[in-house]
N, C-alpha and C positions, 0 to 999 in steps of 0.2 A: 373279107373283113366287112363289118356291117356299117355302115354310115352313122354318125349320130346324129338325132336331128338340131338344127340351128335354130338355138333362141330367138324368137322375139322381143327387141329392151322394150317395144310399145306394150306387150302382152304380160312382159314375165319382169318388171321392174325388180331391181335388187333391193332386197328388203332395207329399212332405215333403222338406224338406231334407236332403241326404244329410246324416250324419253322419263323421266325421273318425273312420280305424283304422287309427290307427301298426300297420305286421304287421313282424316279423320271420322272413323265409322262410330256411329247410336249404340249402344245397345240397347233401349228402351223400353222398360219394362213396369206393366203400369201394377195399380193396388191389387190384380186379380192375379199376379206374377205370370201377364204374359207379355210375348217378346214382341213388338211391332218392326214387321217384315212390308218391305214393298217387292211389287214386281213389275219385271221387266224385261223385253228381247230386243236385240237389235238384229242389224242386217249382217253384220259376221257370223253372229254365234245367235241363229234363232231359234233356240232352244230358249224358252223363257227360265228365269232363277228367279226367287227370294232372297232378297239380299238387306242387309240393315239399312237404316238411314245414314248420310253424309254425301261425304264427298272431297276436295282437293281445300290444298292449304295454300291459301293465296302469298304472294310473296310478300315475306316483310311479316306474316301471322304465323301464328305460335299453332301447333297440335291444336291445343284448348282452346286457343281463341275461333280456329276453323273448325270447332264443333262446336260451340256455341251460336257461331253462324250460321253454320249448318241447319242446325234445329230449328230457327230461325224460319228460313230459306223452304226447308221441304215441308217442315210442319205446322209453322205458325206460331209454336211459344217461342214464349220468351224468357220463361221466370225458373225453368226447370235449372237445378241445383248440378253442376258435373261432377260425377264420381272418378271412382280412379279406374288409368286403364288396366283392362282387363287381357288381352289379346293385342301381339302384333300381327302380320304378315305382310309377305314381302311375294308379288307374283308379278310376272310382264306378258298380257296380252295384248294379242297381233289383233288390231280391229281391217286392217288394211294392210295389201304389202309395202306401203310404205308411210303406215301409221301405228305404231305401237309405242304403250305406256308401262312403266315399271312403277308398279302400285309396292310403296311404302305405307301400311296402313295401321293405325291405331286404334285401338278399339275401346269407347268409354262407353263408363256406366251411368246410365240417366235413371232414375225413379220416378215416376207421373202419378197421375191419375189416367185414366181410360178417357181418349178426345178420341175423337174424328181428324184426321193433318187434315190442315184446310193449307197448301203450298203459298207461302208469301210470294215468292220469286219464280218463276219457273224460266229453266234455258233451254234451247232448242233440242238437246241430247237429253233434257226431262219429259221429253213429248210422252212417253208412259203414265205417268202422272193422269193426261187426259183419257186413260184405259179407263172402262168400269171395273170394279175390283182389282184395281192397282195397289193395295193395302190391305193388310187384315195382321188385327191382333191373333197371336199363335199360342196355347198351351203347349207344355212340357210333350204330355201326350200327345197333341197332334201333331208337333216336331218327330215325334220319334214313331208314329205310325204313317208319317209321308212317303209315299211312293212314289212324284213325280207324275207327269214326265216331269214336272219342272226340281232343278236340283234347288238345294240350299247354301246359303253363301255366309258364311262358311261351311264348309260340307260336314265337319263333326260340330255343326250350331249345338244340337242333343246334347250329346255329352258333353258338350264344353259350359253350357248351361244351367246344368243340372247340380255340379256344385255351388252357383250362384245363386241361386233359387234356395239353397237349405241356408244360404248364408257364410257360405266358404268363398272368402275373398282371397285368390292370388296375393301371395306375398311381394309378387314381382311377376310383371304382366309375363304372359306363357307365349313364347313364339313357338308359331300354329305350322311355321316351316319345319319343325322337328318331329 
């Protein structure tokens, strides 16, 4: 019979319960109908993504009020008008074994004009922000001819954009889990 080997609890911690993070995500698309993507990699997953503007909904704030914050926070306006959401998704990643988050996120519609985010706020887990080309407005096209390495967040952003760009608004936001 073969021995199994003996855990380590200092090595091999049991993972924690994910934690629950109402997000509210940008979709931000200026007068030239491109989508403004930031990027970022951390030390779990360092693979860098594209992923829209936001972030978590502070206790006691509304979806909408922590996307207006939001915008705020990462880009600097203030005046930009909220549409309606377009996308949910619901995913829980493991940053650590005994740090994981269950991202509830909503996804709204902003219209701009084409700025530069100059970040009003920046938190320590925004340290990307300080990257050069941490940002870049995206065409339809060069969504859909991206090959990575880095993925896009959401991973069908293409398709899922491409009726919002003709002007086909969700009757009722499309959860991105099905």
């Amino acid at each position: 019979m073969r021995e199994q080997p003996v855990s380590d609890p200092t090595s091999d911690p049991t993972p924690s319960a994910p934690v629950d993070r109402p997000t509210s995500r940008l979709v931000l698309l200026d007068d030239a109908d491109r989508i403004l993507l930031f990027r970022a990699a951390n030390e779990a997953d360092p693979d860098a993504f594209w992923f829209t503007p936001g972030g978590g909904v502070e206790p006691g704030e509304t979806y909408e009020e922590a996307a207006h914050r939001e915008l705020h926070e990462e880009t600097g306006l203030t005046n930009a008008t909220l549409g309606p959401c377009l996308w949910t998704h619901e995913i829980t990643r493991r940053f650590a074994p005994d740090h994981a988050l269950h991202f509830r996120s909503r996804y709204y519609l902003i219209r701009t004009q084409s700025f530069d985010p100059e970040p009003a706020v920046l938190l320590p887990e925004e340290d990307y922000m300080l990257e050069p080309d941490w940002w870049r407005w995206w065409t339809l096209d060069e969504l859909h001819a991206h090959e990575g390495p880095e993925i896009l967040v959401p991973r069908r952003l293409p398709q899922l954009l491409a009726p919002i760009l003709e002007g086909t608004l969700p009757a009722a936001p499309i959860d991105l889990n099905r």
